[in-house]
N, C-alpha and C positions, 0 to 999 in steps of 0.2 A: 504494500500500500504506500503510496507517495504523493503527498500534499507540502506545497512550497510557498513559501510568502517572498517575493522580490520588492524590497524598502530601497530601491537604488534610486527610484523617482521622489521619493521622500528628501532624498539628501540636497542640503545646499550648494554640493558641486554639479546637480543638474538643473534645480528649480529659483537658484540665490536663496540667501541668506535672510530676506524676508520672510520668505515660504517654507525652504525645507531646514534641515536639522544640520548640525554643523559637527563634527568628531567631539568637542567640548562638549556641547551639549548633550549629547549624548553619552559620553562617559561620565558627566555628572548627574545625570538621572538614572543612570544605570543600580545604582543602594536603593533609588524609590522602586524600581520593579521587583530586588529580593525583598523588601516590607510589606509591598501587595501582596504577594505568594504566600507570605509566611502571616498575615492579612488574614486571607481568606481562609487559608489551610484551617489556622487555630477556631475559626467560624465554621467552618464545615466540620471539624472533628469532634465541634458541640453539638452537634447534629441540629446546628439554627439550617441549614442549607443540604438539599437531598442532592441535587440534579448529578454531583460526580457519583453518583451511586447505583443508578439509573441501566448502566450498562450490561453492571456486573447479576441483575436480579434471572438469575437462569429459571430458576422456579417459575415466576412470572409468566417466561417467554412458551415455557414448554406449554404452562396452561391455557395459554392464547392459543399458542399453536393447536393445541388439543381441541378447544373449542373452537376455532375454524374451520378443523377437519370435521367435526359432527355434526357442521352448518351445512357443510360444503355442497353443493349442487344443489340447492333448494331457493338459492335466489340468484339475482342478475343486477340488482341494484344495491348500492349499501347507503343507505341515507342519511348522515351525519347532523344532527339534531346538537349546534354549538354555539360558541362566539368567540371571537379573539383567540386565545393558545390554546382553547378547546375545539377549535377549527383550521387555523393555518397551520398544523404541524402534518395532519393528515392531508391536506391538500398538499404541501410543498415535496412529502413521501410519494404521492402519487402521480404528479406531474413528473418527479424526477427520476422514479424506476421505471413508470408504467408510460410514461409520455405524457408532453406538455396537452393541455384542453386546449379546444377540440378534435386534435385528432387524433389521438387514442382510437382503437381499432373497433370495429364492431364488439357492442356489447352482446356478452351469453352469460349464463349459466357457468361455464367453466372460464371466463373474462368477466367478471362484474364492474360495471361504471362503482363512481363516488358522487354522490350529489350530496352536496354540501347545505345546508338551509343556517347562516348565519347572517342575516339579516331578515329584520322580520317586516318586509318590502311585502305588501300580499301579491305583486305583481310574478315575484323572484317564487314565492310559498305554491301558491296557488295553481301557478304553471308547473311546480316539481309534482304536486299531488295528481296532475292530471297526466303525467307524464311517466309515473310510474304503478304497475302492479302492485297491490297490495300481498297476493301470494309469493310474488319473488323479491320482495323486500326483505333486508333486515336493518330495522332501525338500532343506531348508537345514537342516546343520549348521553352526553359528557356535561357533566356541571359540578364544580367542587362542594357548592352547596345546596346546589338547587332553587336559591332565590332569583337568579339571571334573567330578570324579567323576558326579555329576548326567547333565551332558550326554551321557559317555560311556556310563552304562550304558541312558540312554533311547535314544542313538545304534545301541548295539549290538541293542536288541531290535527300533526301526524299521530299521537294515540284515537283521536275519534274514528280518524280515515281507517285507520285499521280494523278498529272494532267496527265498524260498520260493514264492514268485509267478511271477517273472521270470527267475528263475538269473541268468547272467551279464549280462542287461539291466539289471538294478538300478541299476547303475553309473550307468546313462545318467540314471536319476531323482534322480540325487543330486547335489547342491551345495554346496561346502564354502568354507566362509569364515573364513581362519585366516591366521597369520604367514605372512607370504614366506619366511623364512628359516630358522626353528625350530619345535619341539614334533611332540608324536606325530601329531595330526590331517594337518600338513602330511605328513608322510611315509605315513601311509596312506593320505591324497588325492591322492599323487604314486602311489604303489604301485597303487591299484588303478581310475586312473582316473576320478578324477570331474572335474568341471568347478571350479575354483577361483579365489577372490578372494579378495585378501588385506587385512587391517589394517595401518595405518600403528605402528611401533612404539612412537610417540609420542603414540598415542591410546588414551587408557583404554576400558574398556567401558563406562561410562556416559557417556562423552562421544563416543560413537561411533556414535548415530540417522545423522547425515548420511554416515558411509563406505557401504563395501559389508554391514558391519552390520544397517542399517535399509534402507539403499538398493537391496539385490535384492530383499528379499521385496515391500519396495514397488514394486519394478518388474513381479515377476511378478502382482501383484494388481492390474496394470493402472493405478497411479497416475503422474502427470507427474511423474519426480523432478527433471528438469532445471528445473522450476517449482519445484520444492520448492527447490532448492540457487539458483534466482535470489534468491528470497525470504533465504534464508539468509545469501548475499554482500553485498547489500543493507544486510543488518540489523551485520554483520559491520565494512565499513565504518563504520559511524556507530559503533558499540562500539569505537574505533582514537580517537574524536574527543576533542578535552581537555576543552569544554564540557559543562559536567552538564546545560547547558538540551539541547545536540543527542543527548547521548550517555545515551538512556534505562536503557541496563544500568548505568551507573554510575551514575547519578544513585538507581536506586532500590536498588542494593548497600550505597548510603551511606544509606539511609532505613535500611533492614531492621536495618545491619550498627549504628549508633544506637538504635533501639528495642529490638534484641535487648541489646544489653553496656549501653547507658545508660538503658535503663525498667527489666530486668531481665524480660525476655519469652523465655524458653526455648522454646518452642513457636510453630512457625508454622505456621497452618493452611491450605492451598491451596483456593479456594472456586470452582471452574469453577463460573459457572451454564451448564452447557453438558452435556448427557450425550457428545458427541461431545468434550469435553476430558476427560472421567473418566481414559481412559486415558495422558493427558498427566500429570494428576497424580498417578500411578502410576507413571510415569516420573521425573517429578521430585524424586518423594519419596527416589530412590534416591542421583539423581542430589545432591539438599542433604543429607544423613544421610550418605552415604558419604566426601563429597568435605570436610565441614563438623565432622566428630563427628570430632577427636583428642585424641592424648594428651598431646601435648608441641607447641612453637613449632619454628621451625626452627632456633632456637639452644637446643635442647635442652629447656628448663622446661616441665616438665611444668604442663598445664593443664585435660585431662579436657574438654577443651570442647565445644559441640556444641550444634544448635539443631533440637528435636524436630521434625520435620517430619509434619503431619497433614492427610489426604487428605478433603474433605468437598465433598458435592454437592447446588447450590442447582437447588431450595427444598427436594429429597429430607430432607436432613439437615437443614433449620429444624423437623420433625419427630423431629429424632432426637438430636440436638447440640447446637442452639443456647439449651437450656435451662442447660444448663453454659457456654457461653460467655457470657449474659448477666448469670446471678449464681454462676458457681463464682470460682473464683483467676484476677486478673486477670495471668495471667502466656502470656498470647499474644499475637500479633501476627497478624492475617487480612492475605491477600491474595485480591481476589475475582477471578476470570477470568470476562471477560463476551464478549459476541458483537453489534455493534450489526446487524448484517442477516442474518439468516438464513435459510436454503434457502425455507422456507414460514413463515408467520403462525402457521397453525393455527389460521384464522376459527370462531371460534364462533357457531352456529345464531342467526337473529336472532328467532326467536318466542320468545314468551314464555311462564311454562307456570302464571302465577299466584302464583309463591312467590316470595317475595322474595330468601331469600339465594339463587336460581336467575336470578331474575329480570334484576339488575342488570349480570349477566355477557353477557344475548344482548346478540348482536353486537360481541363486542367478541373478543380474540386468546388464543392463549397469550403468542405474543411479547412481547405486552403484559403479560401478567398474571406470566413472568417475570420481563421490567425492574420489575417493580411489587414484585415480592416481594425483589430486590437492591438494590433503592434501601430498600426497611424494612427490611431487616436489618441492611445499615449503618447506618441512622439508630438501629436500637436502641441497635446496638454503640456506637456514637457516644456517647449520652446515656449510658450506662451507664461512661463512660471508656475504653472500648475500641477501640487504636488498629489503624486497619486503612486499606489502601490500596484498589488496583484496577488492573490491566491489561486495557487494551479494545480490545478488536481491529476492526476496520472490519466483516471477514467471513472465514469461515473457509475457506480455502481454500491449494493448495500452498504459494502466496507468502507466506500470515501464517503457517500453521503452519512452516515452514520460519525464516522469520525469528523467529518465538513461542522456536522452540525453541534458536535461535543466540542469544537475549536471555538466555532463564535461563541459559545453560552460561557467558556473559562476565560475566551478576550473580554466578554461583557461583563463580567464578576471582577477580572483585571483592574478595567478602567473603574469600575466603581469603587474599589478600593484605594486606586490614584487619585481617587476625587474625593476621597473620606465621605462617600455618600452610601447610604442603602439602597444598594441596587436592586430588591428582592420586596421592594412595598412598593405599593401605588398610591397613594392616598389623592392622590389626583383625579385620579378615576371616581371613586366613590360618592362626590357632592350629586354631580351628572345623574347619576344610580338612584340617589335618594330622593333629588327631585323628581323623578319619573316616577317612583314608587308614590310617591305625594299626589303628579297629576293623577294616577290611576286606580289612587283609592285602597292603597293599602294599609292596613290600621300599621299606628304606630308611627305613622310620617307627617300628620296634619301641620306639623310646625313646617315642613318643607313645601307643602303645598300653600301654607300663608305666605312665607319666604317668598315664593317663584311669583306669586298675586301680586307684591309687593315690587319683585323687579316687573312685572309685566306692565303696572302700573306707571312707575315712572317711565317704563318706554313708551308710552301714551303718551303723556306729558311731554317726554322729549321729542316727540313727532308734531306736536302743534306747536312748539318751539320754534322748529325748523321756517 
Protein backbone atom coordinates (compact mmCIF):
# COMPACT_ATOMS: atom_id res chain seq x y z
CA UNK A 1 0.00 0.00 0.00
CA UNK A 2 1.58 3.45 -0.91
CA UNK A 3 0.19 6.81 -0.02
CA UNK A 4 2.42 10.12 -0.41
CA UNK A 5 2.06 13.67 0.55
CA UNK A 6 4.42 16.01 -1.83
CA UNK A 7 4.95 19.62 0.41
CA UNK A 8 7.44 20.84 -2.23
CA UNK A 9 4.75 23.55 -3.60
CA UNK A 10 4.37 24.46 0.02
CA UNK A 11 7.87 25.77 0.29
CA UNK A 12 9.13 29.37 -0.04
CA UNK A 13 11.64 28.26 -2.61
CA UNK A 14 8.73 27.63 -5.08
CA UNK A 15 5.69 29.92 -3.99
CA UNK A 16 8.07 33.02 -1.85
CA UNK A 17 8.29 33.80 1.29
CA UNK A 18 4.87 35.35 1.75
CA UNK A 19 3.11 32.17 0.81
CA UNK A 20 5.18 29.14 1.50
CA UNK A 21 7.33 27.92 4.53
CA UNK A 22 10.92 28.64 4.62
CA UNK A 23 13.63 25.78 6.23
CA UNK A 24 13.59 28.00 9.71
CA UNK A 25 10.34 27.88 9.86
CA UNK A 26 9.98 24.90 9.66
CA UNK A 27 12.52 23.43 11.89
CA UNK A 28 11.19 25.79 14.58
CA UNK A 29 7.60 24.35 14.53
CA UNK A 30 8.83 21.03 14.18
CA UNK A 31 8.64 20.53 18.90
CA UNK A 32 4.98 21.86 18.13
CA UNK A 33 4.14 18.77 15.88
CA UNK A 34 5.82 16.02 18.62
CA UNK A 35 3.33 18.03 21.43
CA UNK A 36 0.27 17.51 19.13
CA UNK A 37 1.04 13.77 18.95
CA UNK A 38 1.86 13.38 22.35
CA UNK A 39 -1.54 15.82 22.58
CA UNK A 40 -3.64 13.70 21.28
CA UNK A 41 -2.11 10.27 22.07
CA UNK A 42 -2.46 11.18 26.17
CA UNK A 43 -6.59 12.07 24.86
CA UNK A 44 -7.08 9.06 23.15
CA UNK A 45 -5.45 6.66 25.75
CA UNK A 46 -8.28 8.22 28.17
CA UNK A 47 -10.59 6.95 25.99
CA UNK A 48 -12.01 10.89 25.48
CA UNK A 49 -11.53 9.91 21.45
CA UNK A 50 -12.52 6.33 19.66
CA UNK A 51 -11.89 6.94 15.91
CA UNK A 52 -7.90 5.31 16.11
CA UNK A 53 -9.67 2.22 17.37
CA UNK A 54 -12.13 1.98 14.77
CA UNK A 55 -9.85 -0.34 12.50
CA UNK A 56 -8.64 -2.68 14.75
CA UNK A 57 -12.74 -3.93 15.80
CA UNK A 58 -12.43 -7.44 13.94
CA UNK A 59 -15.46 -8.61 15.99
CA UNK A 60 -17.57 -5.84 14.55
CA UNK A 61 -16.50 -6.52 10.95
CA UNK A 62 -17.03 -10.32 10.95
CA UNK A 63 -20.72 -9.58 12.33
CA UNK A 64 -21.55 -7.12 9.59
CA UNK A 65 -20.11 -9.34 7.34
CA UNK A 66 -22.33 -12.17 8.79
CA UNK A 67 -25.38 -10.06 8.48
CA UNK A 68 -24.85 -9.08 4.81
CA UNK A 69 -24.56 -12.44 3.84
CA UNK A 70 -28.18 -13.49 5.48
CA UNK A 71 -29.59 -10.39 3.69
CA UNK A 72 -27.93 -11.13 0.67
CA UNK A 73 -30.14 -11.47 -2.43
CA UNK A 74 -33.23 -10.22 -1.05
CA UNK A 75 -32.85 -6.72 -2.07
CA UNK A 76 -31.42 -4.33 -4.95
CA UNK A 77 -31.73 -1.14 -3.01
CA UNK A 78 -30.17 -0.10 0.28
CA UNK A 79 -31.61 3.20 1.42
CA UNK A 80 -29.68 5.10 3.94
CA UNK A 81 -32.00 6.93 6.30
CA UNK A 82 -29.10 9.96 7.71
CA UNK A 83 -27.50 13.33 7.83
CA UNK A 84 -24.04 14.73 7.98
CA UNK A 85 -21.34 11.77 9.07
CA UNK A 86 -24.35 9.58 9.32
CA UNK A 87 -24.51 9.91 5.56
CA UNK A 88 -21.34 11.13 3.71
CA UNK A 89 -19.20 8.31 4.91
CA UNK A 90 -21.22 5.62 3.04
CA UNK A 91 -21.63 7.71 0.09
CA UNK A 92 -17.97 8.66 -0.21
CA UNK A 93 -17.34 4.37 0.22
CA UNK A 94 -19.60 3.91 -2.52
CA UNK A 95 -18.63 6.21 -5.09
CA UNK A 96 -15.16 5.34 -4.54
CA UNK A 97 -15.09 1.37 -4.67
CA UNK A 98 -18.37 0.94 -6.51
CA UNK A 99 -18.07 4.14 -9.00
CA UNK A 100 -18.70 7.70 -8.94
CA UNK A 101 -23.04 8.45 -9.30
CA UNK A 102 -24.55 8.17 -11.84
CA UNK A 103 -22.85 5.72 -13.59
CA UNK A 104 -22.60 2.86 -11.56
CA UNK A 105 -23.67 -0.14 -13.51
CA UNK A 106 -27.08 -1.45 -13.65
CA UNK A 107 -28.68 -2.04 -10.43
CA UNK A 108 -29.69 -6.04 -9.25
CA UNK A 109 -30.08 -8.06 -6.64
CA UNK A 110 -26.44 -9.25 -6.64
CA UNK A 111 -25.25 -5.10 -7.48
CA UNK A 112 -27.50 -3.18 -5.12
CA UNK A 113 -27.66 0.91 -5.60
CA UNK A 114 -27.24 3.26 -2.38
CA UNK A 115 -29.98 5.84 -2.17
CA UNK A 116 -29.05 8.19 0.30
CA UNK A 117 -32.24 10.30 1.97
CA UNK A 118 -30.31 13.06 3.93
CA UNK A 119 -32.15 15.82 3.22
CA UNK A 120 -35.55 16.10 4.05
CA UNK A 121 -36.34 18.19 0.41
CA UNK A 122 -39.98 16.12 -0.16
CA UNK A 123 -38.98 16.77 -3.76
CA UNK A 124 -35.23 14.41 -3.01
CA UNK A 125 -37.93 11.98 -0.37
CA UNK A 126 -40.80 11.40 -2.34
CA UNK A 127 -39.08 10.65 -5.61
CA UNK A 128 -36.75 7.82 -3.79
CA UNK A 129 -40.03 6.32 -2.36
CA UNK A 130 -41.55 6.09 -5.80
CA UNK A 131 -38.43 4.94 -7.05
CA UNK A 132 -37.94 2.07 -5.07
CA UNK A 133 -39.44 -1.47 -4.10
CA UNK A 134 -40.56 -1.94 -0.84
CA UNK A 135 -39.61 -5.94 -1.07
CA UNK A 136 -36.16 -5.34 -2.24
CA UNK A 137 -35.35 -2.68 0.11
CA UNK A 138 -33.33 -2.72 3.17
CA UNK A 139 -33.48 0.28 5.01
CA UNK A 140 -30.34 1.66 7.47
CA UNK A 141 -31.34 4.07 9.93
CA UNK A 142 -28.00 5.79 11.47
CA UNK A 143 -28.66 8.23 14.33
CA UNK A 144 -26.60 8.57 17.56
CA UNK A 145 -29.55 9.58 19.37
CA UNK A 146 -32.21 9.42 17.45
CA UNK A 147 -33.58 13.19 18.16
CA UNK A 148 -32.19 14.25 14.34
CA UNK A 149 -35.18 15.87 13.60
CA UNK A 150 -34.19 15.21 9.68
CA UNK A 151 -33.44 11.66 10.08
CA UNK A 152 -36.55 11.14 12.20
CA UNK A 153 -39.12 12.52 10.02
CA UNK A 154 -37.56 10.97 6.74
CA UNK A 155 -37.22 7.68 9.05
CA UNK A 156 -40.90 7.81 9.85
CA UNK A 157 -42.26 8.38 6.25
CA UNK A 158 -39.80 5.26 4.97
CA UNK A 159 -41.20 3.17 8.19
CA UNK A 160 -44.89 3.89 6.86
CA UNK A 161 -43.95 3.02 3.11
CA UNK A 162 -42.82 -0.07 4.28
CA UNK A 163 -45.46 -1.16 6.54
CA UNK A 164 -47.85 -0.22 4.07
CA UNK A 165 -46.26 -2.92 1.86
CA UNK A 166 -45.26 -5.44 4.26
CA UNK A 167 -47.29 -4.97 7.71
CA UNK A 168 -45.44 -6.54 10.30
CA UNK A 169 -42.59 -7.80 7.93
CA UNK A 170 -41.18 -4.40 7.75
CA UNK A 171 -39.35 -4.84 10.72
CA UNK A 172 -37.25 -7.54 9.10
CA UNK A 173 -36.15 -4.72 6.27
CA UNK A 174 -34.85 -2.44 8.75
CA UNK A 175 -31.43 -1.79 10.23
CA UNK A 176 -30.76 0.49 12.87
CA UNK A 177 -27.52 1.86 13.84
CA UNK A 178 -27.51 3.93 17.01
CA UNK A 179 -26.16 4.06 20.96
CA UNK A 180 -25.97 0.99 22.82
CA UNK A 181 -27.09 2.47 25.80
CA UNK A 182 -29.25 5.73 25.12
CA UNK A 183 -31.60 7.93 22.85
CA UNK A 184 -35.08 7.26 21.33
CA UNK A 185 -33.98 5.33 18.15
CA UNK A 186 -32.39 2.74 20.60
CA UNK A 187 -35.57 2.17 22.24
CA UNK A 188 -37.76 1.97 19.26
CA UNK A 189 -35.17 -0.57 17.60
CA UNK A 190 -35.36 -2.42 20.86
CA UNK A 191 -39.22 -2.09 20.90
CA UNK A 192 -40.11 -3.04 17.75
CA UNK A 193 -37.58 -5.33 16.51
CA UNK A 194 -35.07 -4.44 14.13
CA UNK A 195 -31.79 -5.61 13.70
CA UNK A 196 -29.10 -3.26 15.40
CA UNK A 197 -25.46 -1.80 15.78
CA UNK A 198 -24.31 0.28 17.75
CA UNK A 199 -21.78 3.44 17.80
CA UNK A 200 -19.00 3.76 20.00
CA UNK A 201 -19.72 6.68 22.50
CA UNK A 202 -16.59 8.05 21.91
CA UNK A 203 -16.89 8.40 18.20
CA UNK A 204 -18.26 11.51 16.70
CA UNK A 205 -20.27 11.20 13.60
CA UNK A 206 -17.82 12.53 11.22
CA UNK A 207 -15.40 10.46 12.47
CA UNK A 208 -17.37 7.55 12.26
CA UNK A 209 -16.86 6.18 8.09
CA UNK A 210 -14.96 3.15 9.78
CA UNK A 211 -17.63 1.94 12.66
CA UNK A 212 -20.91 0.26 11.82
CA UNK A 213 -21.72 3.86 10.49
CA UNK A 214 -20.02 3.59 7.09
CA UNK A 215 -19.32 -0.18 7.62
CA UNK A 216 -22.95 -1.89 7.12
CA UNK A 217 -24.19 -0.05 4.22
CA UNK A 218 -20.61 -0.90 2.87
CA UNK A 219 -21.07 -4.35 3.70
CA UNK A 220 -24.59 -4.69 2.27
CA UNK A 221 -23.40 -3.08 -1.20
CA UNK A 222 -21.08 -5.89 -1.21
CA UNK A 223 -17.64 -4.09 -0.47
CA UNK A 224 -14.52 -5.91 1.60
CA UNK A 225 -14.65 -3.95 4.63
CA UNK A 226 -12.33 -6.16 6.47
CA UNK A 227 -9.80 -4.67 3.56
CA UNK A 228 -11.04 -1.53 4.14
CA UNK A 229 -10.29 -1.58 8.03
CA UNK A 230 -6.67 -3.47 7.05
CA UNK A 231 -5.91 -0.48 5.16
CA UNK A 232 -7.02 1.70 7.85
CA UNK A 233 -4.94 -0.15 10.87
CA UNK A 234 -2.03 0.16 8.73
CA UNK A 235 -2.35 3.63 8.04
CA UNK A 236 -3.39 4.20 12.00
CA UNK A 237 -0.09 2.77 13.16
CA UNK A 238 2.31 4.98 11.28
CA UNK A 239 -0.04 8.01 12.54
CA UNK A 240 1.19 6.76 16.48
CA UNK A 241 4.87 7.32 14.99
CA UNK A 242 7.12 10.49 16.32
CA UNK A 243 8.88 10.97 12.83
CA UNK A 244 7.39 13.42 10.44
CA UNK A 245 9.42 11.68 7.66
CA UNK A 246 7.32 8.03 8.73
CA UNK A 247 4.35 9.77 10.12
CA UNK A 248 2.45 11.35 6.99
CA UNK A 249 -0.73 12.80 8.83
CA UNK A 250 1.57 14.66 10.92
CA UNK A 251 3.95 15.79 8.86
CA UNK A 252 1.23 17.23 6.43
CA UNK A 253 -1.04 18.72 9.60
CA UNK A 254 2.07 20.62 10.37
CA UNK A 255 2.36 21.94 6.60
CA UNK A 256 -1.46 22.98 6.37
CA UNK A 257 -1.78 23.91 10.18
CA UNK A 258 1.79 26.77 8.96
CA UNK A 259 0.30 27.85 5.68
CA UNK A 260 -3.12 28.32 7.11
CA UNK A 261 -2.16 30.72 10.66
CA UNK A 262 1.42 31.71 9.06
CA UNK A 263 0.79 32.61 5.12
CA UNK A 264 -2.64 33.70 6.20
CA UNK A 265 -4.69 31.15 3.86
CA UNK A 266 -8.33 30.67 5.37
CA UNK A 267 -9.54 28.43 2.64
CA UNK A 268 -8.57 25.05 1.70
CA UNK A 269 -9.45 23.72 -1.39
CA UNK A 270 -9.69 19.79 -1.65
CA UNK A 271 -8.70 18.83 -5.49
CA UNK A 272 -9.54 14.92 -6.07
CA UNK A 273 -8.44 14.48 -9.72
CA UNK A 274 -10.53 11.59 -9.39
CA UNK A 275 -14.53 11.46 -9.93
CA UNK A 276 -14.41 8.36 -7.63
CA UNK A 277 -12.99 10.64 -4.76
CA UNK A 278 -15.77 13.40 -5.27
CA UNK A 279 -17.58 11.83 -2.71
CA UNK A 280 -14.56 11.69 -0.29
CA UNK A 281 -14.20 15.24 -0.52
CA UNK A 282 -17.75 15.74 0.49
CA UNK A 283 -16.93 13.80 3.36
CA UNK A 284 -14.02 15.74 4.34
CA UNK A 285 -15.36 18.81 3.91
CA UNK A 286 -17.46 18.08 6.95
CA UNK A 287 -15.24 16.39 8.49
CA UNK A 288 -12.38 19.80 8.58
CA UNK A 289 -15.40 22.73 8.85
CA UNK A 290 -16.82 20.93 11.76
CA UNK A 291 -14.20 19.57 13.61
CA UNK A 292 -11.68 22.91 12.66
CA UNK A 293 -14.35 26.04 12.73
CA UNK A 294 -14.53 27.24 16.69
CA UNK A 295 -15.07 29.80 18.93
CA UNK A 296 -12.90 29.65 21.61
CA UNK A 297 -9.40 27.45 22.71
CA UNK A 298 -9.66 25.10 25.39
CA UNK A 299 -8.64 27.49 27.97
CA UNK A 300 -11.41 29.48 27.19
CA UNK A 301 -10.22 32.66 24.56
CA UNK A 302 -12.39 33.17 22.27
CA UNK A 303 -10.82 32.94 18.67
CA UNK A 304 -13.78 32.43 15.97
CA UNK A 305 -11.20 30.35 14.16
CA UNK A 306 -11.76 28.07 11.23
CA UNK A 307 -10.30 27.12 7.84
CA UNK A 308 -12.91 27.26 4.95
CA UNK A 309 -12.83 24.00 3.46
CA UNK A 310 -13.70 23.82 -0.54
CA UNK A 311 -14.63 20.88 -2.52
CA UNK A 312 -13.23 21.02 -6.21
CA UNK A 313 -12.92 18.49 -9.08
CA UNK A 314 -9.92 18.14 -11.47
CA UNK A 315 -9.86 19.12 -14.46
CA UNK A 316 -14.09 19.58 -14.20
CA UNK A 317 -13.47 22.74 -12.06
CA UNK A 318 -10.10 24.09 -14.13
CA UNK A 319 -13.26 25.14 -16.14
CA UNK A 320 -15.15 26.49 -13.47
CA UNK A 321 -12.72 27.73 -10.42
CA UNK A 322 -9.45 27.95 -11.36
CA UNK A 323 -9.89 31.21 -12.80
CA UNK A 324 -10.26 32.70 -9.39
CA UNK A 325 -7.67 30.66 -7.93
CA UNK A 326 -5.16 31.99 -10.37
CA UNK A 327 -5.68 35.75 -10.14
CA UNK A 328 -8.45 36.33 -7.30
CA UNK A 329 -7.03 36.78 -3.35
CA UNK A 330 -4.31 34.74 -2.79
CA UNK A 331 -5.76 33.40 0.45
CA UNK A 332 -5.99 29.52 -0.09
CA UNK A 333 -4.17 26.76 0.34
CA UNK A 334 -4.94 23.52 -2.41
CA UNK A 335 -4.47 20.14 -1.64
CA UNK A 336 -4.62 17.91 -4.92
CA UNK A 337 -5.82 14.17 -4.43
CA UNK A 338 -4.50 12.13 -7.40
CA UNK A 339 -4.76 8.26 -8.30
CA UNK A 340 -1.21 6.94 -9.91
CA UNK A 341 -3.01 3.43 -11.48
CA UNK A 342 -6.29 3.35 -12.25
CA UNK A 343 -9.05 0.63 -13.06
CA UNK A 344 -8.69 1.45 -17.05
CA UNK A 345 -6.55 4.13 -19.21
CA UNK A 346 -9.40 5.07 -21.36
CA UNK A 347 -7.16 4.56 -24.70
CA UNK A 348 -7.94 6.97 -27.18
CA UNK A 349 -8.70 5.87 -30.86
CA UNK A 350 -5.36 5.89 -32.76
CA UNK A 351 -6.58 7.32 -36.35
CA UNK A 352 -6.28 10.25 -37.12
CA UNK A 353 -9.16 12.59 -38.48
CA UNK A 354 -6.95 15.49 -40.17
CA UNK A 355 -7.25 18.33 -37.48
CA UNK A 356 -4.88 19.17 -35.59
CA UNK A 357 -6.05 20.16 -32.16
CA UNK A 358 -7.82 16.36 -32.63
CA UNK A 359 -5.00 15.01 -34.19
CA UNK A 360 -2.25 15.12 -31.49
CA UNK A 361 -4.52 13.28 -28.86
CA UNK A 362 -4.93 9.80 -31.14
CA UNK A 363 -3.44 7.36 -29.27
CA UNK A 364 -2.73 8.58 -26.44
CA UNK A 365 -5.12 8.04 -22.74
CA UNK A 366 -7.21 9.91 -20.44
CA UNK A 367 -5.17 8.68 -17.66
CA UNK A 368 -2.62 10.55 -19.24
CA UNK A 369 -4.23 13.50 -20.36
CA UNK A 370 -5.50 13.79 -16.49
CA UNK A 371 -1.97 13.44 -14.86
CA UNK A 372 -1.25 16.07 -17.66
CA UNK A 373 -3.81 18.49 -16.60
CA UNK A 374 -2.78 18.16 -12.53
CA UNK A 375 0.67 18.53 -13.10
CA UNK A 376 -0.50 22.23 -15.13
CA UNK A 377 -2.51 23.24 -12.61
CA UNK A 378 -0.15 23.16 -10.15
CA UNK A 379 2.53 24.51 -12.02
CA UNK A 380 0.13 27.41 -12.67
CA UNK A 381 -0.60 27.75 -9.15
CA UNK A 382 3.00 27.43 -8.46
CA UNK A 383 4.06 30.49 -10.74
CA UNK A 384 1.33 32.43 -9.66
CA UNK A 385 2.60 32.07 -5.77
CA UNK A 386 0.02 29.63 -4.94
CA UNK A 387 0.89 27.22 -2.26
CA UNK A 388 -0.44 23.83 -2.66
CA UNK A 389 0.59 20.21 -1.98
CA UNK A 390 -0.79 16.72 -3.01
CA UNK A 391 -1.68 13.26 -1.79
CA UNK A 392 -1.07 10.26 -4.18
CA UNK A 393 -2.32 7.38 -3.62
CA UNK A 394 -0.72 4.16 -5.49
CA UNK A 395 -4.41 2.90 -6.49
CA UNK A 396 -7.70 3.09 -5.29
CA UNK A 397 -8.81 0.46 -3.78
CA UNK A 398 -10.31 -0.84 0.03
CA UNK A 399 -6.78 -0.73 1.56
CA UNK A 400 -5.90 3.01 0.24
CA UNK A 401 -9.27 4.32 0.67
CA UNK A 402 -9.47 2.88 4.10
CA UNK A 403 -6.13 4.10 5.14
CA UNK A 404 -6.86 7.68 2.66
CA UNK A 405 -9.52 8.06 5.03
CA UNK A 406 -7.75 7.10 8.80
CA UNK A 407 -4.85 9.89 7.29
CA UNK A 408 -7.34 12.81 7.18
CA UNK A 409 -9.31 12.17 10.47
CA UNK A 410 -5.34 11.84 12.41
CA UNK A 411 -4.36 15.39 10.09
CA UNK A 412 -7.79 16.62 11.40
CA UNK A 413 -7.16 15.76 15.31
CA UNK A 414 -3.40 17.04 14.24
CA UNK A 415 -4.26 20.43 13.44
CA UNK A 416 -6.73 20.63 16.33
CA UNK A 417 -4.37 20.09 18.67
CA UNK A 418 -1.96 22.90 16.91
CA UNK A 419 -4.72 25.07 17.41
CA UNK A 420 -5.22 24.10 21.36
CA UNK A 421 -8.95 23.63 20.11
CA UNK A 422 -11.55 20.79 20.51
CA UNK A 423 -11.79 19.27 17.41
CA UNK A 424 -14.36 16.58 18.42
CA UNK A 425 -17.58 19.15 19.65
CA UNK A 426 -19.76 21.03 17.62
CA UNK A 427 -21.49 23.24 19.74
CA UNK A 428 -22.08 25.36 16.68
CA UNK A 429 -24.20 23.18 15.26
CA UNK A 430 -26.67 22.65 18.17
CA UNK A 431 -28.40 26.44 18.48
CA UNK A 432 -29.72 25.77 14.52
CA UNK A 433 -31.03 22.05 16.02
CA UNK A 434 -32.99 23.67 18.82
CA UNK A 435 -34.48 26.39 17.09
CA UNK A 436 -36.17 23.85 14.63
CA UNK A 437 -37.15 21.77 17.43
CA UNK A 438 -38.86 25.06 18.92
CA UNK A 439 -40.47 25.95 15.34
CA UNK A 440 -41.84 22.22 15.33
CA UNK A 441 -43.29 21.94 18.59
CA UNK A 442 -41.28 19.98 20.41
CA UNK A 443 -41.84 20.02 24.30
CA UNK A 444 -39.00 21.37 26.02
CA UNK A 445 -37.89 24.00 23.55
CA UNK A 446 -40.62 26.87 23.82
CA UNK A 447 -37.92 29.31 25.03
CA UNK A 448 -36.32 28.71 21.47
CA UNK A 449 -39.38 29.06 19.65
CA UNK A 450 -39.92 32.61 21.67
CA UNK A 451 -36.06 33.34 20.94
CA UNK A 452 -36.46 32.61 16.96
CA UNK A 453 -40.21 35.02 17.23
CA UNK A 454 -38.03 37.51 18.68
CA UNK A 455 -35.27 37.40 15.95
CA UNK A 456 -38.20 37.15 13.26
CA UNK A 457 -39.51 40.17 14.74
CA UNK A 458 -36.89 42.45 14.46
CA UNK A 459 -36.24 41.25 10.83
CA UNK A 460 -39.64 42.90 10.24
CA UNK A 461 -38.75 45.81 11.61
CA UNK A 462 -35.42 45.97 10.00
CA UNK A 463 -37.35 45.57 6.49
CA UNK A 464 -39.55 48.76 6.97
CA UNK A 465 -36.27 50.31 7.88
CA UNK A 466 -34.91 49.72 4.70
Amino acid sequence: MGIDFDSTNLLAGMVGPENGLTPKEWRDASPSAANALKSFRKSYEAGDYGFPDLPFQTRLVKELQRHARQMQGSYDTVCLVGIGGSALGAWALDCALRGPHPVQKPFSKSHPRLVVLDNVDPDLVMAALEAMEPKKTVVVVIAKSGATAETVANFLLVREWLESKLGRKAAQRIVAVTSEDRGELKVLATNEGYSTFHIPGNVGGRFSVLSAVGLLPAALLGIDIAKLCRGAAEMTDACWKASLDKNIALRAALNHYLIWTGKNKPIQVAFPYSNRLWGVAFWFRQLWAESLGKARTRAGETVNIGQTPVAALGATDQHSQVQLYIEGPNDKVYTFWTVRRRSSPGRLPKQKLGVESMDYLAGQSLEKLLDAEQRSTAAALTENNRPNGCFALDRLDEAHLGAFLQLLEFKTAFVGELLNINAFDQEGVELGKRFTFGLMGRSGFDSYRERLADYEKRQNQARRMR
